[in-house]
C-alpha positions as CSV (number, residue, x, y, z in Angstrom):
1,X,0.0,0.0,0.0
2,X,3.0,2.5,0.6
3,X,4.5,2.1,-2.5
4,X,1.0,2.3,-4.1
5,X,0.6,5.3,-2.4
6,X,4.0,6.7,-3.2
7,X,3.7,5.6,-6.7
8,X,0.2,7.7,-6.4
9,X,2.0,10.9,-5.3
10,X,4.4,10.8,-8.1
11,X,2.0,10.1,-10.9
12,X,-0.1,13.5,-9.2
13,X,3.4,15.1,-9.2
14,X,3.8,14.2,-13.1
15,X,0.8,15.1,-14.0
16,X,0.8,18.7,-11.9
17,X,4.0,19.8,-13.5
18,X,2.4,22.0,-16.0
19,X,0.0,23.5,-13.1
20,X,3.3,24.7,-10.8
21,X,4.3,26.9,-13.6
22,X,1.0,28.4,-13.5
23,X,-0.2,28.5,-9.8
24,X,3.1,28.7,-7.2
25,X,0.6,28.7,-4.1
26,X,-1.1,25.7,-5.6
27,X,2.5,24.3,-5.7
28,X,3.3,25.0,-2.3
29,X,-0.1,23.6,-1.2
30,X,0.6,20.5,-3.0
31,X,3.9,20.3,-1.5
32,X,2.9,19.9,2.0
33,X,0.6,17.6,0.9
34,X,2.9,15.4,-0.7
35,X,5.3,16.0,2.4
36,X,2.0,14.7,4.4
37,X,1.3,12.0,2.5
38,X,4.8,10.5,2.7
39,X,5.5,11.1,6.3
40,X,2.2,9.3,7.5
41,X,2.9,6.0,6.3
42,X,6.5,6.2,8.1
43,X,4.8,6.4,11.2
44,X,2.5,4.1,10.4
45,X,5.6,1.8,9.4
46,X,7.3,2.4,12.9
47,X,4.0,2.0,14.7
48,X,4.0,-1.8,13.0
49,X,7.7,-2.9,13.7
50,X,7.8,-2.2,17.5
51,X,4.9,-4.5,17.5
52,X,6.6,-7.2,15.2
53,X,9.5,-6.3,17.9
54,X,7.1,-7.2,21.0
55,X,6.4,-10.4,19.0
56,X,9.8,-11.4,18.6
57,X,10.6,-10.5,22.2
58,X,8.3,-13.2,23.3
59,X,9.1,-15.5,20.7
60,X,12.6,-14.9,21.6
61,X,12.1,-15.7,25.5
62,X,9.8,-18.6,24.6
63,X,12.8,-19.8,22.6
64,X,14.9,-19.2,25.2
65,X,13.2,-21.2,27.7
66,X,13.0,-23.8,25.1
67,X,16.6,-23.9,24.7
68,X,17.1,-24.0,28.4
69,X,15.1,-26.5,28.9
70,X,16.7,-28.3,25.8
71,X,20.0,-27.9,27.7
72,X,19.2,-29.3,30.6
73,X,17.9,-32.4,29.0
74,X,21.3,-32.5,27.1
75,X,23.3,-31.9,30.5
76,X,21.2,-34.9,31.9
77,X,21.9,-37.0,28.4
78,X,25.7,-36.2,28.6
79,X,26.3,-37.2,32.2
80,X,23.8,-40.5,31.1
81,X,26.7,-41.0,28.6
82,X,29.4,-40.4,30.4
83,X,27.9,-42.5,33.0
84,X,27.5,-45.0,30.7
85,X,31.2,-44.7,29.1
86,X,32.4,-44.9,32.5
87,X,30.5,-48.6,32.7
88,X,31.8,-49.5,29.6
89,X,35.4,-48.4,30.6
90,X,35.8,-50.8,33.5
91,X,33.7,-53.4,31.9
92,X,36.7,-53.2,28.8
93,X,39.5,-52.7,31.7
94,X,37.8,-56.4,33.2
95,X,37.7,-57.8,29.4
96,X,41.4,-56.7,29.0
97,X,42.5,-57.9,32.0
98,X,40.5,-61.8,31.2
99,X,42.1,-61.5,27.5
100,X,45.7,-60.7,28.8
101,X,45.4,-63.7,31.1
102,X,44.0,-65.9,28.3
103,X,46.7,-64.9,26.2
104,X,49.4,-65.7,28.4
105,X,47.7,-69.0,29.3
106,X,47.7,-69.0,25.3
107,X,51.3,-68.3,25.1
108,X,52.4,-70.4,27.7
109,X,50.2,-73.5,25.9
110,X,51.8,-72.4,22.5
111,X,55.1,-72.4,24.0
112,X,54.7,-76.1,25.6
113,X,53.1,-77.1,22.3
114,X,56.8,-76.1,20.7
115,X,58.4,-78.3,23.0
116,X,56.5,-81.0,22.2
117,X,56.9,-80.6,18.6
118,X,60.6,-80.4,19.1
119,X,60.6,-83.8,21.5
120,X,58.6,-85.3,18.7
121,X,60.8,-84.2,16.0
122,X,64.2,-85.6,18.3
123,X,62.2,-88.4,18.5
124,X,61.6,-89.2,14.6
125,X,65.6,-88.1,14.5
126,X,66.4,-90.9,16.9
127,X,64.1,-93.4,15.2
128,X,65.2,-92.9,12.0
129,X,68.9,-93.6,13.1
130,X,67.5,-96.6,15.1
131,X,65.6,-97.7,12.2
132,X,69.3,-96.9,9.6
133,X,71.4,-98.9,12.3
134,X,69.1,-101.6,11.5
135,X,69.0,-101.6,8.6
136,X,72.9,-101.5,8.2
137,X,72.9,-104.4,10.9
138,X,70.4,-106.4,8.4
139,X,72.6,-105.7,5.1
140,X,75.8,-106.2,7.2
141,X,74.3,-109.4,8.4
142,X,73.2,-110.9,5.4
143,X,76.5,-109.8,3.5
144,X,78.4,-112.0,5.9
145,X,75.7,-114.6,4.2
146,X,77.5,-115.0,1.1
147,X,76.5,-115.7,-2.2
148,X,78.0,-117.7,-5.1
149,X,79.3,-114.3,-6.6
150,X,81.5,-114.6,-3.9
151,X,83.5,-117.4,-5.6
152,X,84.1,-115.6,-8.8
153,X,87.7,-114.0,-8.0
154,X,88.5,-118.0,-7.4
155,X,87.0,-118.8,-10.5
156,X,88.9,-116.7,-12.5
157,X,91.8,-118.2,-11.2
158,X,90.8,-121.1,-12.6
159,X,89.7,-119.8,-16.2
160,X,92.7,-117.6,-16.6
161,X,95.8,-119.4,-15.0
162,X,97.1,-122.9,-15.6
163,X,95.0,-125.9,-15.8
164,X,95.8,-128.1,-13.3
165,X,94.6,-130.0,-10.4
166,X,91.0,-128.8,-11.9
167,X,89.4,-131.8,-10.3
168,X,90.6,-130.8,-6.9
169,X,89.9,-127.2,-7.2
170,X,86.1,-127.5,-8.7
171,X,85.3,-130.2,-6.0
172,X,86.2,-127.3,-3.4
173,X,84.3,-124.5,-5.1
174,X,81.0,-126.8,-5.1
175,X,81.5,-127.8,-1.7
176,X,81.1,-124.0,-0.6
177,X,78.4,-123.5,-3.0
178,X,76.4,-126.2,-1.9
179,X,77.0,-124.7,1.7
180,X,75.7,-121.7,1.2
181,X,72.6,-123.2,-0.6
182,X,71.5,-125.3,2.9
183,X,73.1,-122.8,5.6
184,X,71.9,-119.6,4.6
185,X,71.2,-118.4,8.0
186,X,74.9,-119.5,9.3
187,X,77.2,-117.3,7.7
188,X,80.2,-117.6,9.9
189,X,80.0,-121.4,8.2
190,X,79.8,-119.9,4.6
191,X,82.7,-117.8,5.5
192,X,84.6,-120.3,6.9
193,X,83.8,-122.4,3.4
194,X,85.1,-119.3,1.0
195,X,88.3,-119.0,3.6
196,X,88.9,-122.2,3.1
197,X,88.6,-122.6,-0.5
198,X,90.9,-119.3,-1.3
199,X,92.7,-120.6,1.2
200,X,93.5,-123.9,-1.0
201,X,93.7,-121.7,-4.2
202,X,96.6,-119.6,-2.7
203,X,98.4,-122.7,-1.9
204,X,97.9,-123.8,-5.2
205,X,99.6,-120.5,-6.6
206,X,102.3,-121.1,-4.4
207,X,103.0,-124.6,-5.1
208,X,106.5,-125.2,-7.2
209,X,106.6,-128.8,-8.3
210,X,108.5,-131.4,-11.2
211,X,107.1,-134.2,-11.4
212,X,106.9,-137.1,-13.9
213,X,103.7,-137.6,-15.6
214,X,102.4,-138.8,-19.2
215,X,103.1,-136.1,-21.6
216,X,101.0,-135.4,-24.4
217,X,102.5,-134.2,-27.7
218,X,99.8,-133.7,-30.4
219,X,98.0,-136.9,-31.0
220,X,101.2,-139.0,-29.5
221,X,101.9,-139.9,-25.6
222,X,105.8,-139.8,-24.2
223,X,107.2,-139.9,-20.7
224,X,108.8,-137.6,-19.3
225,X,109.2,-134.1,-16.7
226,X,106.6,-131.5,-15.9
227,X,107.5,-128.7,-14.3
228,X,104.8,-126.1,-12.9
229,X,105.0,-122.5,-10.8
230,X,102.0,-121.8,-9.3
231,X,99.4,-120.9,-11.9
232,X,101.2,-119.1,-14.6
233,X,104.0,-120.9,-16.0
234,X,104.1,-125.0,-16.9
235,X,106.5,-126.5,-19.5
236,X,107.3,-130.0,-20.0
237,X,109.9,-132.2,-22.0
238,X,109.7,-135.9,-22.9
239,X,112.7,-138.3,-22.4
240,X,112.9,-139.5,-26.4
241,X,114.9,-137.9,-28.6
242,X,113.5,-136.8,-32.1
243,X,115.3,-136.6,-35.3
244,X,117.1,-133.4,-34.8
245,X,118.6,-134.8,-31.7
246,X,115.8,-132.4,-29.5
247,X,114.1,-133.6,-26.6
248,X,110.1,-132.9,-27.7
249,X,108.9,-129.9,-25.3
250,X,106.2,-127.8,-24.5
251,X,105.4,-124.8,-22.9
252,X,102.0,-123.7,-21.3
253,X,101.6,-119.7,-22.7
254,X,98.5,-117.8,-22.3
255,X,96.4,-117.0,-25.3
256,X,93.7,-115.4,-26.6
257,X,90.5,-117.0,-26.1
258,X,86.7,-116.1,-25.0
259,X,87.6,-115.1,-21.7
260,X,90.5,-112.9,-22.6
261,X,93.2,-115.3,-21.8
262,X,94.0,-118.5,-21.1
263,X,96.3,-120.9,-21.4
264,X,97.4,-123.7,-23.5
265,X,100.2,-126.0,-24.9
266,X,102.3,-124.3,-27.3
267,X,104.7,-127.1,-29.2
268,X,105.7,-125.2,-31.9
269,X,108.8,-123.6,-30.1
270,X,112.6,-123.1,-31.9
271,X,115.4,-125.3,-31.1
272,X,116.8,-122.6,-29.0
273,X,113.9,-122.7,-26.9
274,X,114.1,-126.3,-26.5
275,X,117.6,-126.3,-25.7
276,X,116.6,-124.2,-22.6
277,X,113.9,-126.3,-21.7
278,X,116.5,-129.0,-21.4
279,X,119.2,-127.3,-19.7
280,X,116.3,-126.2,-16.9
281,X,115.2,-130.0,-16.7
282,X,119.0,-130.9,-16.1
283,X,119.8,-128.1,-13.5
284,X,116.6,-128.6,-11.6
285,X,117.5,-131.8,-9.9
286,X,121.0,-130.2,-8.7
287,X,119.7,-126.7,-8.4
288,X,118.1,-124.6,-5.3
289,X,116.7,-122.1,-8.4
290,X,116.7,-122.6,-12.2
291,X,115.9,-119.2,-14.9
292,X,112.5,-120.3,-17.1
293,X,113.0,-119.7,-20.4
294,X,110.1,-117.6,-20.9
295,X,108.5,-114.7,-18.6
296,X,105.7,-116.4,-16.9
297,X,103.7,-112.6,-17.4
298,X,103.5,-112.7,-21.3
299,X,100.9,-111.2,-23.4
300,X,98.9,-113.6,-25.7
301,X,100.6,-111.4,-28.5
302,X,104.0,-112.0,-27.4
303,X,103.4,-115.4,-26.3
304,X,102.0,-116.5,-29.9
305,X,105.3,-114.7,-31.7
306,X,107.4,-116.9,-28.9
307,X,106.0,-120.3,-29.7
308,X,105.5,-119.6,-34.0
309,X,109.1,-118.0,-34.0
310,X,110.9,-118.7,-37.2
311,X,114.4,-117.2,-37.9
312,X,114.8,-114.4,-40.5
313,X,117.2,-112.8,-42.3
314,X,117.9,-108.8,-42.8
315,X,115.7,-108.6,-45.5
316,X,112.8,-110.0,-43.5
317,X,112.9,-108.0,-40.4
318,X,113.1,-104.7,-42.7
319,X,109.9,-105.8,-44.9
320,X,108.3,-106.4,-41.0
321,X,109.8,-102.6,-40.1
322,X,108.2,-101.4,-42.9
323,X,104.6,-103.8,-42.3
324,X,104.3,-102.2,-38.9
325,X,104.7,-98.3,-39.7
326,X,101.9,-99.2,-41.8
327,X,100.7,-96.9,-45.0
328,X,103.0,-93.9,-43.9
329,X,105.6,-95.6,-44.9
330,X,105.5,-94.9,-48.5
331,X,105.2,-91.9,-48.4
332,X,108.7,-91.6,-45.9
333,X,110.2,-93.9,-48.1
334,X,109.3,-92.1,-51.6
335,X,110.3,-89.0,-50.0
336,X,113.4,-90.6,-49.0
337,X,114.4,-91.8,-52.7
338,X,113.4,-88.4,-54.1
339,X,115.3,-86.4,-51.8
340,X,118.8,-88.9,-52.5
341,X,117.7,-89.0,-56.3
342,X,117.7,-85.5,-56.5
343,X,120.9,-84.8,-54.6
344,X,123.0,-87.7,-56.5
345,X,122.0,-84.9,-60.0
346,X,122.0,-82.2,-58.2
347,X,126.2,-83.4,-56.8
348,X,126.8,-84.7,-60.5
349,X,126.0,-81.0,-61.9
350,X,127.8,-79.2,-59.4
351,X,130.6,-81.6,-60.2
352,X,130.3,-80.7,-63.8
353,X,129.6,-76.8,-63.3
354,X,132.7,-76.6,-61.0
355,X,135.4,-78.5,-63.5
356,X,136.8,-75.7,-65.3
357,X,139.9,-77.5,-66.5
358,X,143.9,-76.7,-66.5
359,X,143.0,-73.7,-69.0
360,X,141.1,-71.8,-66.3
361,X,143.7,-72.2,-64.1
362,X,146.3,-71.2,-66.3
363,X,144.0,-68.2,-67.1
364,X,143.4,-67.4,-63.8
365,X,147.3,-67.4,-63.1
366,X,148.0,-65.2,-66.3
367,X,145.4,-62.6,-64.8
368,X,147.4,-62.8,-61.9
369,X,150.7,-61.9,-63.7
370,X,148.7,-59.4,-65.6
371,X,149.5,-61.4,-69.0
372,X,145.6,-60.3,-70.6
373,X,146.8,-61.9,-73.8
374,X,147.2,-65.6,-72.7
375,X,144.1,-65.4,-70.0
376,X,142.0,-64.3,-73.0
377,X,143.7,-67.4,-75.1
378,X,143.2,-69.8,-72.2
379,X,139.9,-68.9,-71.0
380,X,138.1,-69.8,-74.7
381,X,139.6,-73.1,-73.9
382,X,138.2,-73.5,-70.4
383,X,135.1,-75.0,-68.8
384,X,132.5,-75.1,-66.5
385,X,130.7,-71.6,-64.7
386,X,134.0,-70.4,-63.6
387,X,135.4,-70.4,-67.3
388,X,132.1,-68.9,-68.4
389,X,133.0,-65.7,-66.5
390,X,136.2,-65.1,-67.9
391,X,134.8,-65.7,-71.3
392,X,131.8,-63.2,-70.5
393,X,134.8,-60.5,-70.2
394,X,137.7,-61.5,-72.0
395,X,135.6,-62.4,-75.2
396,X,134.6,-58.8,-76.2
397,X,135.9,-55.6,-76.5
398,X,134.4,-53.7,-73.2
399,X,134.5,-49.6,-73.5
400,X,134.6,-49.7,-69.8
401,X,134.6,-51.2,-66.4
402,X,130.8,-50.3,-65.7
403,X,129.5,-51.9,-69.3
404,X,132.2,-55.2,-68.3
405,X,130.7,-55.1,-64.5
406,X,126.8,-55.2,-66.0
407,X,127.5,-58.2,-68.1
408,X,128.9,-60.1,-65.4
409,X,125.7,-59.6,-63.2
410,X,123.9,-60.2,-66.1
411,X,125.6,-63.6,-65.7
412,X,125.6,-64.1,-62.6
413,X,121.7,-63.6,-62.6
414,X,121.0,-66.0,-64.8
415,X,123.2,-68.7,-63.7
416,X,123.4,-68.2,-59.2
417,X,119.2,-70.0,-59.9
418,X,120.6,-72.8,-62.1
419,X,123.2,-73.4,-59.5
420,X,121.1,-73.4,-56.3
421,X,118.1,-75.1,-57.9
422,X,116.4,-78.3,-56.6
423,X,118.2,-77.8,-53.0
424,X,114.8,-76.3,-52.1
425,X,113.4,-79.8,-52.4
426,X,115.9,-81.3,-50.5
427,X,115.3,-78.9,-47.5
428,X,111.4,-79.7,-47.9
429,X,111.8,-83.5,-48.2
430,X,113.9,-83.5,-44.7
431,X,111.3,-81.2,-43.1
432,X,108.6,-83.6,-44.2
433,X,109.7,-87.0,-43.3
434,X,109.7,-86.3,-39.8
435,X,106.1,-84.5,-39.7
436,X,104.9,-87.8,-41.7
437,X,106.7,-90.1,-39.1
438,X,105.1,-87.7,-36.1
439,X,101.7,-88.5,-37.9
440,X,102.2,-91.9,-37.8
441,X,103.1,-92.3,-34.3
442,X,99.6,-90.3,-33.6
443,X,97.4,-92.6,-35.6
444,X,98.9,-95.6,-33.8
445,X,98.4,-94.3,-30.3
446,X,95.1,-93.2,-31.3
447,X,94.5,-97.1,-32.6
448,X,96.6,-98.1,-29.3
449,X,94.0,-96.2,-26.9
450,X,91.1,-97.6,-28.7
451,X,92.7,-101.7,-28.0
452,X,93.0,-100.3,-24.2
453,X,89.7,-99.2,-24.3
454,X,88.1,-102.6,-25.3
455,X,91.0,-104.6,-23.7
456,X,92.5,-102.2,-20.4
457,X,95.7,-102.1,-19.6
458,X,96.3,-105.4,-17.4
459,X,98.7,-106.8,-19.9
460,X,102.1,-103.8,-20.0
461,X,103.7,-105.6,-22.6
462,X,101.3,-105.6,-25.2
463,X,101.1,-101.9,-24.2
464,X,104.6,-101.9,-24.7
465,X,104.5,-103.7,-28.2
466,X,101.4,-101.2,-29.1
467,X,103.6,-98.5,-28.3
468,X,106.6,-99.5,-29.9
469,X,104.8,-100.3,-33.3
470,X,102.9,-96.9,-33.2
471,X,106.9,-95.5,-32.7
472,X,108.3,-96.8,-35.9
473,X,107.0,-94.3,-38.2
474,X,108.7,-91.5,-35.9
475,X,112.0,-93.5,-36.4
476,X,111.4,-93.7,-40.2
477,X,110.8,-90.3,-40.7
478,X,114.0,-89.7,-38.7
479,X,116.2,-92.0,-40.5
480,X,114.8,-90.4,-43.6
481,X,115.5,-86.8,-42.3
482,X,118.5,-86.9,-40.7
483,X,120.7,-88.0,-43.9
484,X,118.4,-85.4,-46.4
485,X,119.3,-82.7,-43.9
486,X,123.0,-83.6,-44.0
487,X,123.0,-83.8,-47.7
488,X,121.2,-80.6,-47.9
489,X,124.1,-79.2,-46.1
490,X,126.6,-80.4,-48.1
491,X,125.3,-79.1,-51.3
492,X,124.6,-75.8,-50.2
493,X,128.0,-75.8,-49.2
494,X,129.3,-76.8,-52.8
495,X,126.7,-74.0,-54.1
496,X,128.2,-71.6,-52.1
497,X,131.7,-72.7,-52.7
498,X,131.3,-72.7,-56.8
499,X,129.9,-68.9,-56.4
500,X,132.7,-68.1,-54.8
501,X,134.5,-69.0,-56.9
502,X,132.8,-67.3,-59.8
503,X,132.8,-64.0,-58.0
504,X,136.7,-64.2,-57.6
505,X,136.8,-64.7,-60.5
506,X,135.1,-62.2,-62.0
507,X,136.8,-59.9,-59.5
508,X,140.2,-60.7,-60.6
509,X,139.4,-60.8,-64.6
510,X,137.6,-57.0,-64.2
511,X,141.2,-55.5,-62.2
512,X,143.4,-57.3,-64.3
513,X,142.0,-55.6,-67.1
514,X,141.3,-52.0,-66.4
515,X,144.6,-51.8,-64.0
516,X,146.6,-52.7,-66.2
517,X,144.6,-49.8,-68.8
518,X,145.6,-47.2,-66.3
C-alpha cells in the first residue's frame, strides 16, 4: 500500500508539473501535501515494527526457555553417557585384563606345544637312526651270508691261469656253493667255506713242483718231466729224442680266447727254446733255483710270436719294419728316394759346373801376372761356370769397367738360380719325413687307446708292443730326415763354394784388365 501510495503521489506530481508553472501557491499547497502523504505512512511503518518487535521479544524468550530446557535435557543426556562410558570403561578394563590372562595361558600352551613338537621331532631323529642302524645291521648281516658271486675271483683263477689240479679245485668251489645253498642263516659257516677254499687256491699259486707224468704231444703220448710254478707258467719235456737230436717240449703260454686269456700248450717252439727247456730240466735236480725260459707274465701277442718263431734274415725283419709303420711308410720312403735321387743330380751338376779345367787355371794365373793376352787365349779353352765368366769379359771388346761389370751380373743372374736349384726340395723332403713319421706315431696311439679301451691295460707288454709299433713311423721319418738334412748341407755348401768361386773370378778378370789400362 505505501508504494502504491508513493507511486500515487508521483503520478499526481507528473501530472501537476504544468500546473506549478501556472499556480506557485497551488504548488506549495501541493507540497505539503505530498510531504503529508509520505511522512504518515513512516509512522504508520514504525507504529508496526515495535509490534513485530514485542512479537519477537516473546518468541525470543519462549525460545529461550525452550533452549534451556533443551539444555538441561542434554546436560542430563551427557552425564547418562558419560555414566555409561564410564560402565563401559571398567567393563573393557575387566575384558582386557581376562584377554591378557588368556593370552598368556595362550602363550604359555603355545610355548609347551613347541616343546612338544621339538621332543617329537628328536624323536623321529632318533628313530630314524634306530631304524638306519638296522638296517645296516640287516645288510651287514646278510653280506656275511654270502652268495656264489663270492666265488668268482677263485673262479677266475681257474679260467685264466694254468690248468691243473682242476678236479681238486672245482670239488672245493662246489663244496662251498652247496653250503651256502643249505646254511643260509649261518654265515660264519659260509665264511669259513670261502676261507677255506681261497685258502687252498693260494696254496695252489704257491705250489713249485717237477714231477713225472704222461706227456702229451699232439696226438702221441711220451714220458717224461713237468715242471709247474704256481698258476702261470708249466713246461714239460719228454725223455725221447727226435730226429734233430731235440728232446720234444712244451710250454704252457696264455692265449687269446673267449675269456680274454688262457692258457694252452704251445709245441711249436725253436730249437733254442728247446735247448733251454732242457738245460732247466737238467739243473733242476742239482739246483736250489733254475731261470724259465720264458716270462711267466707274457701277453697272448707276445706269447703267440714266442711259440710260432721262425728265424729271419735282414731282409725280412726290414719288410716287418716297414709292415708295422703301416701306410705312412710310403710316403717316408718315396720321399726318402726323391730327396737322395735329387741330390745324387744335383752333386753330378755341381761336379760338372765346378770343372773348369787346367785352361782356367792357367787363365786365372795369367790374370794374376797381368798377361791379358794368354788369359784371353786360355779362358776360350776353359770349362765349366768359372770359365764362363772369364769368357763373359775376356771375349769382347768392353768400352769400360761399368759396361764389363753389367755383363757379369747379367751372368751371374741367370746362372746363381741354375746353381742353387732343386736344394729347395731337399730342405722340404727333410722337413717332411719327420712331420709324416710324427703323424704316424699319432694314428697308432690313437689305434693303441682304442685296443686299451676294449681290452685295459692289465697286460704292460702288449702296451709296450702297441707303443713300440705306433713309434716306428717316428724312427722312419728320422732315418729319412737326418741323412736329407746332411746332404742338404753339403750341397749348399758346394753351391756356395762354386759362387765363390765365380765371384773371384770375375773380380780378378775386371782389375786385371782395367789396371793394367791405367
Amino acid at each position: 500500500m505505501m508504494k502504491f501510495e508513493m507511486c500515487n503521489v508521483k503520478f499526481g506530481i507528473r501530472n501537476s508539473e504544468f500546473g506549478m508553472l501556472c499556480h506557485p501557491e497551488s504548488f506549495i499547497l501541493r507540497l505539503v501535501l505530498v510531504a503529508l502523504f509520505c511522512f504518515a505512512p513512516l509512522s504508520f511503518a514504525q507504529q508496526n515494527s515495535d509490534i513485530d518487535a514485542v512479537k519477537k521479544r516473546a518468541e525470543l524468550n519462549s525460545a529461550k526457555a525452550d533452549l534451556e530446557e533443551a539444555r538441561k535435557k542434554r546436560d542430563m543426556a551427557v552425564a547418562a553417557r558419560w555414566k555409561d562410558r564410564e560402565t563401559a570403561n571398567q567393563e573393557r578394563e575387566m575384558f582386557n585384563e581376562k584377554y591378557q590372562e588368556s593370552k598368556e595361558k595362550v602363550d604359555a600352551l603355545m610355548s609347551e606345544r613347541a616343546r612338544l613338537f621339538e621332543d617329537v621331532r628328536v624323536a623321529r631323529e632318533d628313530l630314524a637312526q634306530v631304524k638306519l642302524q638296522a638296517e645296516k645291521a640287516r645288510a651287514e648281516f646278510l653280506s656275511l651270508a654270502a652268495g656264489p658271486d663270492r666265488l668268482e675271483t677263485l673262479a677266475k683263477f681257474q679260467e685264466q691261469g694254468v690248468p691243473s689240479k682242476m678236479t681238486e679245485r672245482v670239488e672245493i668251489q662246489n663244496k662251498v656253493k652247496k653250503e651256502m645253498a643249505l646254511y643260509r642263516d649261518d654265515p660264519l659257516r659260509i665264511a669259513k667255506g670261502i676261507l677255506d677254499a681261497a685258502r687252498a687256491e693260494m696254496a695252489f699259486t704257491r705250489e713249485s713242483n717237477v714231477e713225472k707224468a704222461d706227456l702229451m704231444f699232439g696226438t702221441a703220448v711220451a714220458q717224461g718231466d713237468r715242471m709247474r710254478l704256481g698258476g702261470l707258467f708249466a713246461m714239460q719235456m719228454a725223455n725221447a729224442v727226435d730226429i734233430n737230436g731235440l728232446h720234444p717240449a712244451a710250454l704252457m703260454l696264455p692265449v687269446a680266447g673267449e675269456k680274454k686269456r688262457v692258457y694252452s700248450w704251445q709245441e711249436n717252439l725253436t730249437p733254442d727254446t728247446k735247448k733251454e727247456i732242457a738245460t732247466v730240466f737238467r739243473n733242476v735236480r742239482d739246483s736250489a733255483y733254475v731261470m724259465v725260459p720264458v716270462d711267466v707274465l707274457l701277453s697272448t701277442e707276445l706269447s703267440s710270436e714266442l711259440a710260432n718263431h721262425t728265424e729271419t734274415t735282414w731282409k725280412d725283419d726290414a719288410r716287418e719294419f716297414f709292415k708295422n709303420g703301416g701306410i705312412l711308410m710310403y710316403p717316408i720312403a718315396t720321399l726318402f728316394v726323391l730327396g737322395l735321387l735329387i741330390f745324387l743330380i744335383k752333386f753330378i751338376w755341381l761336379l760338372v759346373a765346378s770343372f773348369g779345367g787346367l785352361s782356367t787355371r792357367r787363365a786365372l794365373k795369367a790374370l794374376e801376372k797381368g798377361d791379358v793376352e794368354t788369359a784371353r787365349a786360355q779362358s776360350a779353352k776353359s770349362f765349366g761356370k768359372v770359365g764362363k765368366v772369364l769368357r763373359t769379359v775376356l771375349s769382347k771388346p768392353y768400352p769400360g769397367r761399368e759396361s764389363a761389370e753389367k755383363a757379369l751380373e747379367e751372368l751371374f743372374s741367370a746362372e746363381v738360380p741354375k746353381i742353387e736349384s732343386g736344394l729347395t726340395w731337399v730342405s722340404v723332403f727333410a722337413s717332411t719325413a719327420p712331420l709324416l713319421g710324427l703323424l704316424g706315431t699319432v694314428m697308432g696311439m690313437i689305434e693303441l687307446f682304442d685296443v686299451i679301451t676294449m681290452h685295459g691295460t692289465s697286460d704292460p707288454k702288449l702296451l709296450a708292443g702297441g707303443i713300440s709299433i705306433a713309434l716306428v713311423t717316428t724312427e722312419a721319418g728320422l732315418m729319412a730326415a737326418i741323412p736329407l738334412q746332411l746332404l742338404h748341407t753339403f750341397l749348399v755348401n758346394r753351391c756356395d763354394a762354386l759362387r765363390s768361386r765365380m765371384e773371384k773370378a770375375g773380380l780378378a778378370v775386371l782389375n786385371a784388365l782395367w789396371i793394367k789400362e791405367k
